[in-house]
PAKE-129128 format. One record per residue: x, y, z of N, C-alpha, C in turn; residue in one letter. Coordinates in pm, whole numbers, plus 50000, padded with zeros to 5 digits. Layout:
% PAKE-129128
XYZXYZXYZA...
***
This chain:
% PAKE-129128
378479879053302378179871453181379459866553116X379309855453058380699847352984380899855152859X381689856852770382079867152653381409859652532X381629845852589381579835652488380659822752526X379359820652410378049812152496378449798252510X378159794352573378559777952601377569769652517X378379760852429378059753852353377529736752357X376319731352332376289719752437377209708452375X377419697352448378319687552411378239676252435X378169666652463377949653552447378759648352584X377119638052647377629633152770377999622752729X378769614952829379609600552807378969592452882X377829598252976377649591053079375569590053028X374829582853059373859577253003373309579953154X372239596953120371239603153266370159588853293X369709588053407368769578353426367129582553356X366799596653309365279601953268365689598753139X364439599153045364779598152915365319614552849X365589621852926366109637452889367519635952858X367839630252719369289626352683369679634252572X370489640152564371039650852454371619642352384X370209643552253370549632452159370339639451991X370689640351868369949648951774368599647651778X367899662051750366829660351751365829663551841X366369654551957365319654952121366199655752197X366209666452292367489665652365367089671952503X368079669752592367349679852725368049694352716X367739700652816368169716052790369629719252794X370269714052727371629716252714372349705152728X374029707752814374669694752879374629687552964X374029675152956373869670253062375129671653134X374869675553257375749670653369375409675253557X376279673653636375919678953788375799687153764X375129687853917374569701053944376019714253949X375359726753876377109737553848376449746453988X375459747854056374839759054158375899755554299X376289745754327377069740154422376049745954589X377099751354636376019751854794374209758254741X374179763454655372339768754648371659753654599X372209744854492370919733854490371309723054586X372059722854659372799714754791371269713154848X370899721754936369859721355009368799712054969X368629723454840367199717254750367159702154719X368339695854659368629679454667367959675354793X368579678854882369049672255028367329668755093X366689680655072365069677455102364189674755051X364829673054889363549666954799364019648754826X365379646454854365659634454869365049625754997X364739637755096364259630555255363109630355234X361909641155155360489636055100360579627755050X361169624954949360839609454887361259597355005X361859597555128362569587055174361299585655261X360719600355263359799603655409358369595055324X358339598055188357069595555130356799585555141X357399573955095357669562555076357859549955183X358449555555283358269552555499357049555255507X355939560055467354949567055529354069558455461X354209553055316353319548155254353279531255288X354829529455331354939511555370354649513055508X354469521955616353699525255741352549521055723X351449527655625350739529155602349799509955556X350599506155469350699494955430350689482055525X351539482455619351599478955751350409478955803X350209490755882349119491055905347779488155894X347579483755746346349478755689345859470255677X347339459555628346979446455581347539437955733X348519447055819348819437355881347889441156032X347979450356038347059451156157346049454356168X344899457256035343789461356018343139474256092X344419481256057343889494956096344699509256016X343959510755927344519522155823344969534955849X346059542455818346419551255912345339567055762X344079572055822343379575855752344219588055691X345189592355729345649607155697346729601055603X347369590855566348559584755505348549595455333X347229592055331346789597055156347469609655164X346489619455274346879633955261348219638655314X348519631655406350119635755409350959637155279X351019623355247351729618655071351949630954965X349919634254987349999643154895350639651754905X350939660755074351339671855118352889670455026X353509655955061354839654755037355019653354873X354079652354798354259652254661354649664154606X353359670054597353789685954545355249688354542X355459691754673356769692154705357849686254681X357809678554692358779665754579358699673254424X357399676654367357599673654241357939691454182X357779700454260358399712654231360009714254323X360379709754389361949706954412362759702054283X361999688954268362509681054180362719691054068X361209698953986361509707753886362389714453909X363099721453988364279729854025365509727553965X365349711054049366749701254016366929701453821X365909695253832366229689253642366439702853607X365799715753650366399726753520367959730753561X368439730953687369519730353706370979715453649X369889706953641370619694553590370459692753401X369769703853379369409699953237368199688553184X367669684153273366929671053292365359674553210X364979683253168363749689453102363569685152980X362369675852912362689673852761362259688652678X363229687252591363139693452496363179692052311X362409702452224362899695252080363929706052035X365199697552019365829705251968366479705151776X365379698051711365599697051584366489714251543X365759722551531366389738251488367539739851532X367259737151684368879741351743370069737751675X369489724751641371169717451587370949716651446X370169727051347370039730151235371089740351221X370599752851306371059767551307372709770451307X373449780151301374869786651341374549786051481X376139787851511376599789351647376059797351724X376209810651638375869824151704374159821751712X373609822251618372139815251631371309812651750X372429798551785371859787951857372159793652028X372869800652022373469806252150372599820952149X371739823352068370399834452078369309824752103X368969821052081367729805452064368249804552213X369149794852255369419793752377368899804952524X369669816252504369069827752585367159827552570X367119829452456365369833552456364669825352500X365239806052489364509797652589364219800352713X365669804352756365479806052894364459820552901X364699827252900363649840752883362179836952893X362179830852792360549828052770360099816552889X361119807252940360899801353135360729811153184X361269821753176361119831353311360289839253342X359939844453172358379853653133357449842753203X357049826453182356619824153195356179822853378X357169816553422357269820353592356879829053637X356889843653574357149854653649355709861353595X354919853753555353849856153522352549847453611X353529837053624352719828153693352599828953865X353759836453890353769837154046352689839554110X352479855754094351869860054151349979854654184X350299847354062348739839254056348839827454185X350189823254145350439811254266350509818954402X350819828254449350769831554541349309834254627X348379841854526347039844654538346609832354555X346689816254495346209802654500346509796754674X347439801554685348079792454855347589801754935X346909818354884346399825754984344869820154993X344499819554869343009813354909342759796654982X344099788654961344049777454998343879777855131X344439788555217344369790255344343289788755419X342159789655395340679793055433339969774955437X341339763755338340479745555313341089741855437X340429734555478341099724955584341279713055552X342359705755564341859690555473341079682555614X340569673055518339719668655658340209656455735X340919647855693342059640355817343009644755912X343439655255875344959662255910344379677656017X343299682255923342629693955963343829701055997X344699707255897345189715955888344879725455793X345689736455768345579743555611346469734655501X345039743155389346129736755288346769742555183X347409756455210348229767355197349529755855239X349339745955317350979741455366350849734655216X350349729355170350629719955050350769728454929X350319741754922350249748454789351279758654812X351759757254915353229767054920354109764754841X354049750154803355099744154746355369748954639X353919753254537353939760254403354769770754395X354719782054501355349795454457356749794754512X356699786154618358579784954687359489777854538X358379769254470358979764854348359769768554255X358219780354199358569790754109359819797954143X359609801354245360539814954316362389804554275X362049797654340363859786654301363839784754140X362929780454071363499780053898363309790153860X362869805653909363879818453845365039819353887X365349814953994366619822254054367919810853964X367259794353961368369794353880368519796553733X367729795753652367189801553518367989818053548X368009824853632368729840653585369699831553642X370599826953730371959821053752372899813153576X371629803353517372139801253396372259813753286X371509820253256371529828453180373029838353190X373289844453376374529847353370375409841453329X375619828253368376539817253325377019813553215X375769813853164376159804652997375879809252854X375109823752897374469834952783375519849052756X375859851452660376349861852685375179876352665X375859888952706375299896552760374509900652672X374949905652549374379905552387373219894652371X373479881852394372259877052358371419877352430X371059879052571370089882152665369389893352637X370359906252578369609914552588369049911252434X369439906052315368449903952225367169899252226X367529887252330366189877152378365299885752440X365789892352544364659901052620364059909552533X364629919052418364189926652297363089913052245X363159908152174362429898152069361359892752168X361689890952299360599889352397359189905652356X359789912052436359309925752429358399925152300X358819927752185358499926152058357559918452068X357669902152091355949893852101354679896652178X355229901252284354049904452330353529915152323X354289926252251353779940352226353359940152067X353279930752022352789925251847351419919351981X351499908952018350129903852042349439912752142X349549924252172348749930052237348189938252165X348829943952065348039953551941347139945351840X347449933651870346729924651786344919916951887X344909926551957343869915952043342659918151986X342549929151888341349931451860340839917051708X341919915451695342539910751590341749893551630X342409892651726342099878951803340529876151838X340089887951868338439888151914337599884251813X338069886051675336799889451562337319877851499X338599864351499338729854551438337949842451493X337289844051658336419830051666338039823551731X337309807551706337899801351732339429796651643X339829801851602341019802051468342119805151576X341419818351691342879821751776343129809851872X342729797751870343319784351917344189778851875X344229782851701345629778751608346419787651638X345959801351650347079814151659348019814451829X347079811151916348019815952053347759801552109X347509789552072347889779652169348569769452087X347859767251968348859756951891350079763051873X349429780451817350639782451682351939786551838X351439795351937352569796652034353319778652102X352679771152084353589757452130354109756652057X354049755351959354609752651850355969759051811X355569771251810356959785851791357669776151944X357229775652038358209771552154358899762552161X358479749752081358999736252093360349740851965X359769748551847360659750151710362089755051812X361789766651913363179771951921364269764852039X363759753652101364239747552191363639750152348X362069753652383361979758452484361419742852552X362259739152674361459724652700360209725352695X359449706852661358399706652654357299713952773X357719712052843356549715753016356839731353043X357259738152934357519755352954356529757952811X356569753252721355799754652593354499753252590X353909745152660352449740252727351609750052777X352619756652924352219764753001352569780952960X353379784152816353629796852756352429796952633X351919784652608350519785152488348829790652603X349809784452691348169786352750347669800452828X349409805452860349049814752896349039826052827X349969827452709349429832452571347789834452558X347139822252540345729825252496344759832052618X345309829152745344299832152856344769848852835X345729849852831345929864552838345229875452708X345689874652583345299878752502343729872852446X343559870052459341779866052396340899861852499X340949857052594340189857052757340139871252857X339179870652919339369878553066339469867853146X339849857653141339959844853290341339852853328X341589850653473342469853853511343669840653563X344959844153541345909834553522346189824253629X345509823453724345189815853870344649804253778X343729802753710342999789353673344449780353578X345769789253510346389780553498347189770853609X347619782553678348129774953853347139764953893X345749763153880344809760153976344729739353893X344849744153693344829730353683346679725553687X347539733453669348879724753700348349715753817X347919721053935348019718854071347359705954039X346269708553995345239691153961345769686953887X346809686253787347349675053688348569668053778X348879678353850350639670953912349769665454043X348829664254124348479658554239347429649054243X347389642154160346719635154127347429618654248X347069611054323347019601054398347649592854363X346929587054193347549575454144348929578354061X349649591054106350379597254025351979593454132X351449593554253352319590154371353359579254323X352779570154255353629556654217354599561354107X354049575654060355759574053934356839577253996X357599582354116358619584554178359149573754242X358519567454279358469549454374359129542354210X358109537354095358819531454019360059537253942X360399548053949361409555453861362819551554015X362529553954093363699548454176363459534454173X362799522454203363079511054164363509508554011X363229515053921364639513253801365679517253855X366209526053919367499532353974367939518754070X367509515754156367729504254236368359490954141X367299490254028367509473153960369189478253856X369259492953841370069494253755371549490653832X371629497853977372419499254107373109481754131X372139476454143371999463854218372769445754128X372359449653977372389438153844370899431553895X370159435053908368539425253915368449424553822X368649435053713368219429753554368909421553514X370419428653510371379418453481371209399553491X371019397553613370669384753638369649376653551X368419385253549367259381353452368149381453333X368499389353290368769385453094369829374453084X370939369653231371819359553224371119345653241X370089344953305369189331453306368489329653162X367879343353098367369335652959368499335052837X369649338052914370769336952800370769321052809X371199315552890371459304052931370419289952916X369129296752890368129286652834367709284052743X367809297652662367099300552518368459303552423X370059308352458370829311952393371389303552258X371429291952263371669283552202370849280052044X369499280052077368459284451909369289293251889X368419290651722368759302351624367839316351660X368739327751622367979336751696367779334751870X368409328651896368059329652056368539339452111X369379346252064369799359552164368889372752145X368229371951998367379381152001365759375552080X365289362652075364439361852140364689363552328X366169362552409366739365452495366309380852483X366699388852428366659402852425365319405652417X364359404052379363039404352390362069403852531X362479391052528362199384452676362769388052793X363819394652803364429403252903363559415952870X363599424552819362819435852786361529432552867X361079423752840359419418052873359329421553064X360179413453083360379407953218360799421153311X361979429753249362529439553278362119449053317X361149454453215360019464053208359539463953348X358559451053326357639451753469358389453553574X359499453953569360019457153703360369473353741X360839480853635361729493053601360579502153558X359589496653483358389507553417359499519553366X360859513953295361309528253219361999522453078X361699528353007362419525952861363729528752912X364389535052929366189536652913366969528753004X365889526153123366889515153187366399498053161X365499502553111365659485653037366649484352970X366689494552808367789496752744368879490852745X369449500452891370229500752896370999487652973X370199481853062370429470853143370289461753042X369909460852912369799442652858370979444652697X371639453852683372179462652550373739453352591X374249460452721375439452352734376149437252752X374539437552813375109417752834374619410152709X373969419352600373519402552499374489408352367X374699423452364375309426452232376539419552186X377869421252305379299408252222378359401552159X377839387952260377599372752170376849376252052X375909385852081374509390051923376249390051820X376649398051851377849404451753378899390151695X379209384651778380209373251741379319361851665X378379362151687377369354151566376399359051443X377119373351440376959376051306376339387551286X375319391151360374479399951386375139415851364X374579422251279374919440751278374779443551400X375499454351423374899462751556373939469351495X373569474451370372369477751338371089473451360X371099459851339370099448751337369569448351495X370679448351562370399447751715369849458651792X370489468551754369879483851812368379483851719X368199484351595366789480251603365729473451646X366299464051698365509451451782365089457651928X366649462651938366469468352134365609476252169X365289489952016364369498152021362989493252052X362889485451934361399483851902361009472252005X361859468652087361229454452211361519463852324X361579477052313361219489452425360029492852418X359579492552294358199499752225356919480952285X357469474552243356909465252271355859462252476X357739465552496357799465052658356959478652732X356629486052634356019501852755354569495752813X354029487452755352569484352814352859471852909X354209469852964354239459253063354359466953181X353309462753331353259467753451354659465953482X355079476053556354319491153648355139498453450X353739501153421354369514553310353639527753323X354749535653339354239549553372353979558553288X353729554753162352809560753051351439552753066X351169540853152349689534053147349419538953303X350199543153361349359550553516348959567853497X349939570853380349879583353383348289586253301X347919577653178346669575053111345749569753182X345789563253304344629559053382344629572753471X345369578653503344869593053574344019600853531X344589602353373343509610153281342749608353234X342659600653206341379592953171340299584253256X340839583853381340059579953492339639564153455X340659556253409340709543753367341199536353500X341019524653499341079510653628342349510253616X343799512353705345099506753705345139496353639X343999488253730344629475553718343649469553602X343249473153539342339471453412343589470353284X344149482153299345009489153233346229474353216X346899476853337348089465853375347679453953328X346499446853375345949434453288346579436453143X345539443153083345329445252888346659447952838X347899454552935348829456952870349849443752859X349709439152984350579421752946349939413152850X349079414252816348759407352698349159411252581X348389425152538349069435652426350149430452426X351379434352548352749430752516353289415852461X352549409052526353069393652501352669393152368X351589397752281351239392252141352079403152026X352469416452113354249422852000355509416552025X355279411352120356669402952118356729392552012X355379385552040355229371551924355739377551789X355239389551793355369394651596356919398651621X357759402651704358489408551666359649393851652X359389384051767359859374451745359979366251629X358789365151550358939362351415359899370251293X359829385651356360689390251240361839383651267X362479387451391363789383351449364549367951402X363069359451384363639344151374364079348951187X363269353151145363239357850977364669363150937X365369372251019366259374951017367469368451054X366969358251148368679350151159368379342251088X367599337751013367429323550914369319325450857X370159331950913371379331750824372609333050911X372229334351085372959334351168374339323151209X375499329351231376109319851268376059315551364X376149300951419376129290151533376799283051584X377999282851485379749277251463379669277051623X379839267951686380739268751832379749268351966X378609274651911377109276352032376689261052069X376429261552223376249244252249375239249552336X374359238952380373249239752502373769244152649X373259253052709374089253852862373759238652906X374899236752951374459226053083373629227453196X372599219953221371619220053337372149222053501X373349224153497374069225553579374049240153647X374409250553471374759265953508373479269553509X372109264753392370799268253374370239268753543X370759257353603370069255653749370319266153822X371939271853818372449278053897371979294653854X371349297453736371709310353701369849311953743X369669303253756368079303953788367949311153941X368129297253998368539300854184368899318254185X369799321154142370649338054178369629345054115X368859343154024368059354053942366679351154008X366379342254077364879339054161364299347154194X365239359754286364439371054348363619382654280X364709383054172364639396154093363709389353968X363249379253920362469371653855361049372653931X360889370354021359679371654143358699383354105X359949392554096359569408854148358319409654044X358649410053912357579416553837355949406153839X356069392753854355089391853851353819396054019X355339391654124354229404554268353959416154237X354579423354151353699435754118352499433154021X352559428553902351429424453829350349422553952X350309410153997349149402854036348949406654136X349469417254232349399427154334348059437154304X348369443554183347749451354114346469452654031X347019439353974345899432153869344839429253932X344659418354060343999416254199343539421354213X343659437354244343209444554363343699444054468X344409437554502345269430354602345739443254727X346119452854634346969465954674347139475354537X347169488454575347099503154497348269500954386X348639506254286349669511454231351209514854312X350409524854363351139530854461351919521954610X351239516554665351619505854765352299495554717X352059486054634352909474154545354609480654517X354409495054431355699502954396356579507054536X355989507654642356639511554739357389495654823X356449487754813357099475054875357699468354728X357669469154634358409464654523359879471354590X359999485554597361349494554599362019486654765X360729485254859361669476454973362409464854999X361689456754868361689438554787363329445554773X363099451454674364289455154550365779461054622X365539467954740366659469054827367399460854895X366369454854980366869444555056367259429655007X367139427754845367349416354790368719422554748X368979433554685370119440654619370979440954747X370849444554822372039444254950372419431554992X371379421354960372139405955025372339395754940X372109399154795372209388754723373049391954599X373029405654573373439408454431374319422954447X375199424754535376239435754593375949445754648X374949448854702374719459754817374549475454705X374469483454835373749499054755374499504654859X375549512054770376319523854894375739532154876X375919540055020374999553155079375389565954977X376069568354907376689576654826375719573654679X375619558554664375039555254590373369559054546X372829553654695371079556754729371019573754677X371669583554760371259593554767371619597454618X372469596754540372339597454395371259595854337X370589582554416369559579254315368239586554367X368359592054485367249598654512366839611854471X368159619454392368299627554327367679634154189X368269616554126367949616253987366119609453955X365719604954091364299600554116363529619054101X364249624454196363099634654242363499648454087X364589650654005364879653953898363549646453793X363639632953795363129629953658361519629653734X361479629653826360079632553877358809645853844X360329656453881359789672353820359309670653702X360199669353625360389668153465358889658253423X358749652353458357439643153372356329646953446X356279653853572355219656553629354939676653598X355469680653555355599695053553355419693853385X355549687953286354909684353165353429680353172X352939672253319351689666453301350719679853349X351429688853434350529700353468350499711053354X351509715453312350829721953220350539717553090X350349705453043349529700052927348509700752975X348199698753157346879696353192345949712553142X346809721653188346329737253167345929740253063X346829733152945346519734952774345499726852770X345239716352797343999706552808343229711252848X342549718052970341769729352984341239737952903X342229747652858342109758752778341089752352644X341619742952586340889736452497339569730252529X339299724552645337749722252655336749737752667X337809743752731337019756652781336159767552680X336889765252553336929773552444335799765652336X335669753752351334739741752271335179736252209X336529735752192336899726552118336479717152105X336359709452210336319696652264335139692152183X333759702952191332879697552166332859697552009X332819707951937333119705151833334189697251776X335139692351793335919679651764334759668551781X334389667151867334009656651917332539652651796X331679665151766331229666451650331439660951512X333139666051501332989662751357333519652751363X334139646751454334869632251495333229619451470X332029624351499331439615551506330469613651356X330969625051318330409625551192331229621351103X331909614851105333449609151040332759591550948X332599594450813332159582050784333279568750831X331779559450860333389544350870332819547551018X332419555551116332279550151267333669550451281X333359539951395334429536951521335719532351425X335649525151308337089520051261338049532351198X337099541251136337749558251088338459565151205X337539561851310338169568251435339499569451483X339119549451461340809545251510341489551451450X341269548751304342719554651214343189569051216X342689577951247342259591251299343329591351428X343039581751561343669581351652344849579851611X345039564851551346899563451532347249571851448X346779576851358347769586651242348229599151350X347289604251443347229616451527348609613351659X348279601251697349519597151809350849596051782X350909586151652351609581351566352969596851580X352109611351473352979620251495353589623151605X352229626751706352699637351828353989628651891X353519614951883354589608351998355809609751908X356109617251798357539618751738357739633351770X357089643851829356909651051866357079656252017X356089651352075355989657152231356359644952327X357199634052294357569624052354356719618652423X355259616952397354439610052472353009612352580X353819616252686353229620552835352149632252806X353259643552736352149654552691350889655552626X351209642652473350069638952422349079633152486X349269625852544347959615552660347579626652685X347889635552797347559644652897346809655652831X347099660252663346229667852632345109668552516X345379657952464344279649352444343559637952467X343989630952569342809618852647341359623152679X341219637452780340129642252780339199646252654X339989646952494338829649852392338769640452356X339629627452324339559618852244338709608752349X338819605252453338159591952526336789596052532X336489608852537334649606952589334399601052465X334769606952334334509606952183334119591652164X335709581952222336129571952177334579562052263X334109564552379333279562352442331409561752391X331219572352317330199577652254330349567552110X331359563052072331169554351954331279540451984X331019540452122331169519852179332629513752210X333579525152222334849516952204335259512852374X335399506952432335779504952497337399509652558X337299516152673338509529752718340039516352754X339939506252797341009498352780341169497752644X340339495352569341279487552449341909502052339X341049513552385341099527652314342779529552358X342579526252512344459531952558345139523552534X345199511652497345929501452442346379506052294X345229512552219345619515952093346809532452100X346059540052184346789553952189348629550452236X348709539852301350219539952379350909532652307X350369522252238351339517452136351419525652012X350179533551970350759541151838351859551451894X351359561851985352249563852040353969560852066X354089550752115355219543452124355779543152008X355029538551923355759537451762356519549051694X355779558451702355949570951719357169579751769X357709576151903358469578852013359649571651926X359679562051908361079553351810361089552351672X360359560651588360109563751463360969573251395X362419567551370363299582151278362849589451209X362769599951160364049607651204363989616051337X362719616451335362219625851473362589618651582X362129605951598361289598951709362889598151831X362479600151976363909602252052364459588452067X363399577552101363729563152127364629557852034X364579560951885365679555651803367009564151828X367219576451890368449581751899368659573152071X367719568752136368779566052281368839551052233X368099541852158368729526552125370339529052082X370339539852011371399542651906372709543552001X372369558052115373139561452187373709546452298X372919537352307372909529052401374149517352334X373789512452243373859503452149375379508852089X375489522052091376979527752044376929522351890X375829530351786375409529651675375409541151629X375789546551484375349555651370374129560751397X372969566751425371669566351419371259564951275X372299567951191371519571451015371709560650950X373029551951032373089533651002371649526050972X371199531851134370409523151196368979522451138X368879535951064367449543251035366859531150958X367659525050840367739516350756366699498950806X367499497850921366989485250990366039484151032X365589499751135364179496251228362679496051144X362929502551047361679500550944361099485750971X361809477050928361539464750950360659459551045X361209462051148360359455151332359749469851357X359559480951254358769489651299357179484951238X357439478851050356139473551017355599463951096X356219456751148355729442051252354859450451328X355449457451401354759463951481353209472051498X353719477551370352239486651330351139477751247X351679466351251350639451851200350289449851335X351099450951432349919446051521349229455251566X349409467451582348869477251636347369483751553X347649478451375346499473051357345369463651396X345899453551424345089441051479344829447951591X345449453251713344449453451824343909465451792X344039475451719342959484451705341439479351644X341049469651592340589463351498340089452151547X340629443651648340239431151695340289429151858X339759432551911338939444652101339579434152149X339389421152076339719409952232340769408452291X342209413952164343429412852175343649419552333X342969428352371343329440352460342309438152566X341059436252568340529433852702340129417652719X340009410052592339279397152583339789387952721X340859394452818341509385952901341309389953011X340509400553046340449407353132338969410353192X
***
């Protein structure tokens, strides 16, 4: 053990997941490489050849279908085999990389000494949690043994191995950090104060039996809650509430939490978030974005306000290609901010803009908060992808108006029209990477091809245009990115399983139904509802960054939203933009600390500005809650 706890510190370098140690929301410590050296060597090395293997298998597959009309029937179940696995490697990686979201409001409230106890007991309470969960996972891949899948007709113990070989690697490095970076004193406090909770809630069970349903506030809210307060990442807090309540106030035995992780993280249409999270890595690698925001510099730069309607419109375009807030960000922040700046513009003004035309941009295809909500909610992809390019195109309009409102005072001193000359030329070079997002749209939108298939030949588009047109991808390079793919992969998919478990726990108990009760007894109908919805998203997404919220309430809120006539597109149209708003909403919200971080802004500057294009926003998010057509009328 170190004498002295390691204190976190500030990266210079901008991680590709949104897990950015930022005030407030941060990932589990410092970002940086991997410190395990030869032990996560391996683990990289084969979560990187599944994804290379996944993804070969799926444009095989693809091949096969459209071009030779003959489907390779096992493609699905292989994938899946290779998912799992992918996505508990990956969990390995991010806790070794720090890559896990977390809230760390307290942390960076508290003393030193404090925060370096807080620290230890996070980790503790991962490990209670693991080491609780094993043995259930182990019993799960023993009974899996007995399924055969039926293309492959093998066992499918090979696919659920993945769970406990998982577990078994994020204790070993979780006790590796704890030696590392805890000192010995605070471990053993943490393990004491551990001890202590659960020997308080075990004397208390009688306690728990005779309150009803109240012990839903006591061991699943009130324990997430205690977890998120002390810094424990989000996707450890989920799965420490749920197993809190299964343990103390249930006889279910702790297998049914293993049993729904397993169904929240393997879900089919779930395949495509690793495919689009490396094609952002690719467009970031390559300048594809780059190119796009230099062609609408060059057409539109010249209006007033044209660099913020440029910045918009890159966002727009960007999106659909990247499906990630930070590398849009981050790809359209450097090339428009000088000129925004030399004509007058705050960097305040601008980092508010960049934020809130992120918030704008999350409902543009491929977005992996609208695949991750069509999983759960068992909504149409491409229903989804439709309603959201519209949604998006009519926040841009509003935000565009603020934007023009705001330069009514811009300087122009010196700005001339590009010549049709460079406009021609910047067109031609940006053609390919311009292409990209609408073949995925209308790929999708169509029917044309899966989520999943479009994202995989999008990532082959996106290589082979990046190697011959716009500077190539060194091999040093790829495997980086296959890294930080199968890292931010864990991380958002190991949040979706155990919200899925807490999501469970809560139907299981009735919540569901009683919510759903007094939800309908709610004077005002369906318009009370809404407001109900956004005030409810609005928080969490300043809260649980998003993913979690969908995942553990879509199942109470959509039947609800269903039973009162609302239609489930225009319902998730409303949940992802309040949401969103939410997510970039100071002081909490993380999206205003990474514009900030991006933008190389004050955050407490900035707080001042986004109000502004935050009301635009929540005007429209009124209107389409309120007016259905905005969101499906096109579809």
């Amino acid at each position: 053990m170190k004498e002295e706890a390691m204190v976190d510190a500030p990266s210079n370098s901008l991680p590709t997941s949104d897990a950015l140690g930022l005030p407030g929301f941060e990932n589990s410590g410092e970002a940086r490489r991997s410190s395990m050296g030869p032990f996560i060597r391996p683990i990289e090395v084969i979560a990187a050849a599944l994804i290379v293997a996944m993804i070969g298998l799926i444009l095989a597959s693809v091949f096969w279908r459209y071009a030779l009309g003959s489907p390779i029937t096992e493609s699905d179940e292989i994938a899946s085999f290779m998912f799992l696995w992918i996505v508990m490697f990956g969990s390995v990686i991010a806790i070794d990389r720090n890559e896990h979201m977390r809230l760390a409001i307290v942390l960076n409230a508290v003393q030193p000494r404090t925060k370096s106890i807080l620290e230890a007991l996070g980790l503790v309470v991962m490990a209670a949690l693991l080491g609780s969960l094993l043995p259930s996972a182990v019993e799960h891949t023993y009974y899996e043994n007995d399924i055969v899948s039926p293309g492959l007709e093998i066992s499918m113990a090979w696919r659920a191995a993945g769970v406990p070989l998982g577990i078994v690697l994020m204790l070993v490095v979780i006790a590796a950090k704890l030696f590392r970076e805890s000192r010995l004193a605070d471990v053993v406090i943490s393990l004491a104060i551990a001890a202590a909770v659960v020997g308080l809630l075990w004397l208390a069970m009688p306690v728990f039996a005779s309150i009803g349903k109240a012990n839903i506030l006591v061991l699943l809210v009130g324990v997430i809650a205690v977890c998120l307060a002390i810094g424990v990442p989000i996707a450890f807090c989920f799965g420490t509430g749920a197993l809190v309540f299964l343990m103390f106030s249930t006889k279910l035995p702790l297998s049914v939490i293993i049993g729904r992780m397993d169904e929240g993280m393997s879900s089919l249409i779930l395949l495509s978030v690793p495919v689009f999270v490396l094609l952002g890595c690719i467009l970031d690698a390559t300048g594809m974005g780059k190119a796009i925001v230099d062609v609408l510099a060059s057409m539109f730069g010249h209006v007033r306000a044209g660099m913020s309607y440029v910045m918009l419109g890159s966002l727009y375009l960007v999106s659909g290609i990247s499906g990630s807030k930070v590398s849009d960000m981050a790809t359209v922040a450097p090339a428009l901010f000088p000129e925004m700046k030399r004509r007058g513009n705050r960097p305040e003004e601008m980092v508010a803009l960049l934020g809130t035309g992120a918030i704008m941009a999350d409902t543009v295809p491929p977005s992996i908060v609208l695949i991750v909500i069509g999983s759960v909610a068992g909504i149409s992809i491409a229903a989804l992808f439709a309603s959201g390019f519209i949604v998006a195109l009519f926040l841009l309009a509003l935000l565009a108006i603020g934007a023009r409102w705001k330069a009514r005072h811009e300087n122009l001193e010196g700005v001339r029209r590009a010549p049709f000359k460079v406009i021609r030329k910047a067109l031609i070079f940006a053609a390919p990477a311009l292409v990209l997002p609408f073949i995925v749209r209308a790929a999708v939108t169509e029917g044309v091809a899966t989520a999943t298939e479009v994202s995989t030949i999008a990532v082959l588009y996106a290589a082979i245009a990046g190697m011959i047109l716009y500077g190539g991808i060194k091999l040093k390079d790829m495997y980086r990115m296959l890294i930080e793919t199968a890292a931010m992969t864990g991380a958002i998919l190991l949040i979706l399983g155990t919200a899925s478990a807490a999501a469970w726990v809560l139907t299981q108990t009735g919540f569901a139904q009683y919510l759903a009760v007094e939800m309908k007894e709610l004077p005002g109908g369906w318009v009370v509802f809404m407001g109900v919805t956004i005030v409810t998203f609005l928080l969490l997404g300043c809260l649980l960054e998003g993913l979690p919220a969908i995942v553990l309430l879509a199942p109470l809120m959509f039947p609800i939203a269903t039973q009162l006539g609302i239609n489930n597109v225009h319902y998730a149209m409303v949940v992802v933009v309040a949401m969103n708003i939410g997510l970039f909403a100071p002081p909490i919200g993380i999206g205003h600390y990474i514009a900030c971080s991006i933008g190389k802004v004050d955050p407490a500057a900035a707080m001042k500005t986004v109000w502004f294009y935050l009301a635009a926003l929540f005007v429209g998010l009124i209107a389409i809650a309120l007016i259905p057509a905005i969101s499906i009328g096109f579809i």
